[in-house]
C-alpha positions in Angstrom: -26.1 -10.3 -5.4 -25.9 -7.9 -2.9 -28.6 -6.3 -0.6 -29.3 -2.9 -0.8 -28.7 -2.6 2.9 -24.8 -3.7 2.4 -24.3 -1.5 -0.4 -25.3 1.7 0.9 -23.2 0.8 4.0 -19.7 0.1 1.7 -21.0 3.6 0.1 -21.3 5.3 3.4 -18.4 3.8 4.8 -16.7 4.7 1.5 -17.3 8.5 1.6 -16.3 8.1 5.3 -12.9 7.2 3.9 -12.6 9.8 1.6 -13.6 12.9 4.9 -11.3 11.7 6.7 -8.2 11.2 4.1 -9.3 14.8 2.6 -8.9 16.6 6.3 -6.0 14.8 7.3 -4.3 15.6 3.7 -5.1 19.1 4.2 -3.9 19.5 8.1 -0.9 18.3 7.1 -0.6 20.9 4.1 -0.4 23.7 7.1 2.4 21.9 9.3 6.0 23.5 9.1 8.4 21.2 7.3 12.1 22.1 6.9 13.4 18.9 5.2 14.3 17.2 1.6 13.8 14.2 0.5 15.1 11.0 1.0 18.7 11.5 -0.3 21.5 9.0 -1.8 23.0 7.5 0.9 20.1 7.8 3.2 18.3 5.1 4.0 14.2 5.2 5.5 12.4 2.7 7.3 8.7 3.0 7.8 5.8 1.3 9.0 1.7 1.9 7.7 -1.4 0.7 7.7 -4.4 1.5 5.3 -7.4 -0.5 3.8 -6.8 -3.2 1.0 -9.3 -4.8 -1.5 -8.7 -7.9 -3.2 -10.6 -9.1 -6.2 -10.4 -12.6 -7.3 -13.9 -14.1 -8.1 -15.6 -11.3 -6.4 -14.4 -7.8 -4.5 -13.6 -8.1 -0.3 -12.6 -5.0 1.8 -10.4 -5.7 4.3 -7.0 -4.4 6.1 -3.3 -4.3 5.6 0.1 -3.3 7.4 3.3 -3.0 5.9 7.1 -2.2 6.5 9.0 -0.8 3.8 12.5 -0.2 3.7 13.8 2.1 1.3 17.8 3.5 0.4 18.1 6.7 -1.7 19.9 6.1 -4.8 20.4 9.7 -5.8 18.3 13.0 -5.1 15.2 10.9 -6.9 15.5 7.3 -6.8 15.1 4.7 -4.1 15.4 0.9 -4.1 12.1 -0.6 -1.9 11.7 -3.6 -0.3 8.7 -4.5 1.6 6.8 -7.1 3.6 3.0 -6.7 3.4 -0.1 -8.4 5.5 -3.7 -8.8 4.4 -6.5 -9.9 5.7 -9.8 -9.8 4.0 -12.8 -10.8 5.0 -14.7 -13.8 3.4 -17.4 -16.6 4.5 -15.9 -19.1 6.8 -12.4 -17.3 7.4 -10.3 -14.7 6.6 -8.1 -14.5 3.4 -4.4 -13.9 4.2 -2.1 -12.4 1.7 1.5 -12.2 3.0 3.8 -10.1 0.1 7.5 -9.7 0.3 8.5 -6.9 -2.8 11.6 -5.0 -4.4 11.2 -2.0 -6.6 12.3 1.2 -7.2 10.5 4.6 -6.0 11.1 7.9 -7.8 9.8 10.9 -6.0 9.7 15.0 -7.0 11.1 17.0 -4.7 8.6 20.0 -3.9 8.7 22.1 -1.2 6.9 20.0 2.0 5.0 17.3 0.4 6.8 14.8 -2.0 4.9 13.0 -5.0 5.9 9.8 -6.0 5.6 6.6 -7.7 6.2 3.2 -6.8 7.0 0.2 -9.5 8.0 -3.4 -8.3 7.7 -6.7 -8.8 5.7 -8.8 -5.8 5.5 -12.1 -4.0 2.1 -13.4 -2.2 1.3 -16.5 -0.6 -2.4 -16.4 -0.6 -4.3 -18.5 2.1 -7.9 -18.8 3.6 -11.6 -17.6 2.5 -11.9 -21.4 0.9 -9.4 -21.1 -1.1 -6.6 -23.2 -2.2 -3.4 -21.9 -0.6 -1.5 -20.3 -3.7 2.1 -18.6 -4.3 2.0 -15.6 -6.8 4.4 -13.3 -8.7 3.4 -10.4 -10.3 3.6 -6.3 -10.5 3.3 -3.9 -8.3 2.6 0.1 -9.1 1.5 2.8 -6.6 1.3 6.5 -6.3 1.2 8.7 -3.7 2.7 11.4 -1.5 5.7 12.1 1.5 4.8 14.5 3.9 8.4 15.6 5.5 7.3 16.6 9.2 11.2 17.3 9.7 14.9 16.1 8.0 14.5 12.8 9.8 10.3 12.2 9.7 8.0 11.5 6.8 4.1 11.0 6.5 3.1 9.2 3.8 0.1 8.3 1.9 0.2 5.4 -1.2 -2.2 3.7 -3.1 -1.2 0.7 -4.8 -2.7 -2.4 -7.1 -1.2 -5.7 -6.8 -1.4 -8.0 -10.1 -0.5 -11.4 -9.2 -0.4 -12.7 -12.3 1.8 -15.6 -12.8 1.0 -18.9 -10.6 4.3 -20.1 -8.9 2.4 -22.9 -6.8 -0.8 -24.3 -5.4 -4.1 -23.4 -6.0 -5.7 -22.5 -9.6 -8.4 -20.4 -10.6 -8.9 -16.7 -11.4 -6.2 -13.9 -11.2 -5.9 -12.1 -8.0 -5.2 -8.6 -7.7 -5.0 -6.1 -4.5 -5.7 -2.7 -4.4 -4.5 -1.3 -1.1 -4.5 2.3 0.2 -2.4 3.3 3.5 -1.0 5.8 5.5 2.8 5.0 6.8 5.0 7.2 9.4 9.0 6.5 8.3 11.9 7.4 9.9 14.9 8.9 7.6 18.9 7.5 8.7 
């Protein structure tokens, strides 16, 4: 159970989160951008980091970073893959999910900032907090936005879940899943 101390603290820290995405979502509204999408043929690499949650027996905010590599199939489409830390917080040490993923990202082209969605299929290997280390398969689906700063820079924000719902090895138990939320700076070839 939780004290009342600790949850207004994840609700303060909470709408914390949510100032500071909201103003720099809206100072990147007014910057200049000249550029297009990824294209077909082109290929983006970028790097992020953001805030993850992972729910298994009980809900734990911690961290992530990822590299995602993606090459434009046509004017929409993109094939992903990416490579994905976590570290969440838990009693005795830190649960570490490590995720390697392929999918496919369709974005809309309009005008400076880029909606998209993200689908994939994921791999974790799931260690610490207690718990038995485990390999899982499972889903991934995101949404979220580009920024293009110019033809060759893009600011992104996704949120995605995480289902990992199939056991490939190790431990048993509950289901995990990860939500994550991150900002990412890529670089367009």
């Amino acid at each position: 159970m939780q004290s009342g101390i600790d949850y207004a603290f994840r609700v303060k820290c909470c709408l914390r989160m949510r100032c500071w995405l909201t103003l720099a979502v809206l100072s990147l509204w007014l910057l200049p951008s000249s550029a297009s999408a990824i294209g077909q043929g082109e290929t983006s690499l970028s790097a992020g980091l953001g805030l993850a949650v992972a729910t298994q027996d009980q809900s734990r905010a911690g961290a992530q970073a990822e590299f995602r590599l993606l090459r434009g199939l046509n004017d929409s489409f993109a094939a992903r893959l990416g490579l994905q830390t976590t570290w969440i917080s838990a009693p005795g040490s830190a649960i570490h999910f490590t995720t390697q993923s392929a999918g496919l990202t369709w974005a809309a082209d309009v005008l400076r900032v880029v909606p998209l969605v993200d689908v994939g299929i994921a791999v974790a290997d799931i260690r610490g907090g207690g718990m038995r280390e485990s390999q899982r398969l499972g889903p991934q689906v995101g949404i979220g936005a580009d920024y293009l700063v110019s033809r060759h820079l893009t600011f992104s924000l996704l949120a995605r879940i995480d289902y990992f719902a199939l056991r490939l090895a190790g431990g048993r138990g509950t289901t995990p899943t990860q939500i994550t939320v991150g900002a990412h700076l890529a670089r367009v070839f």
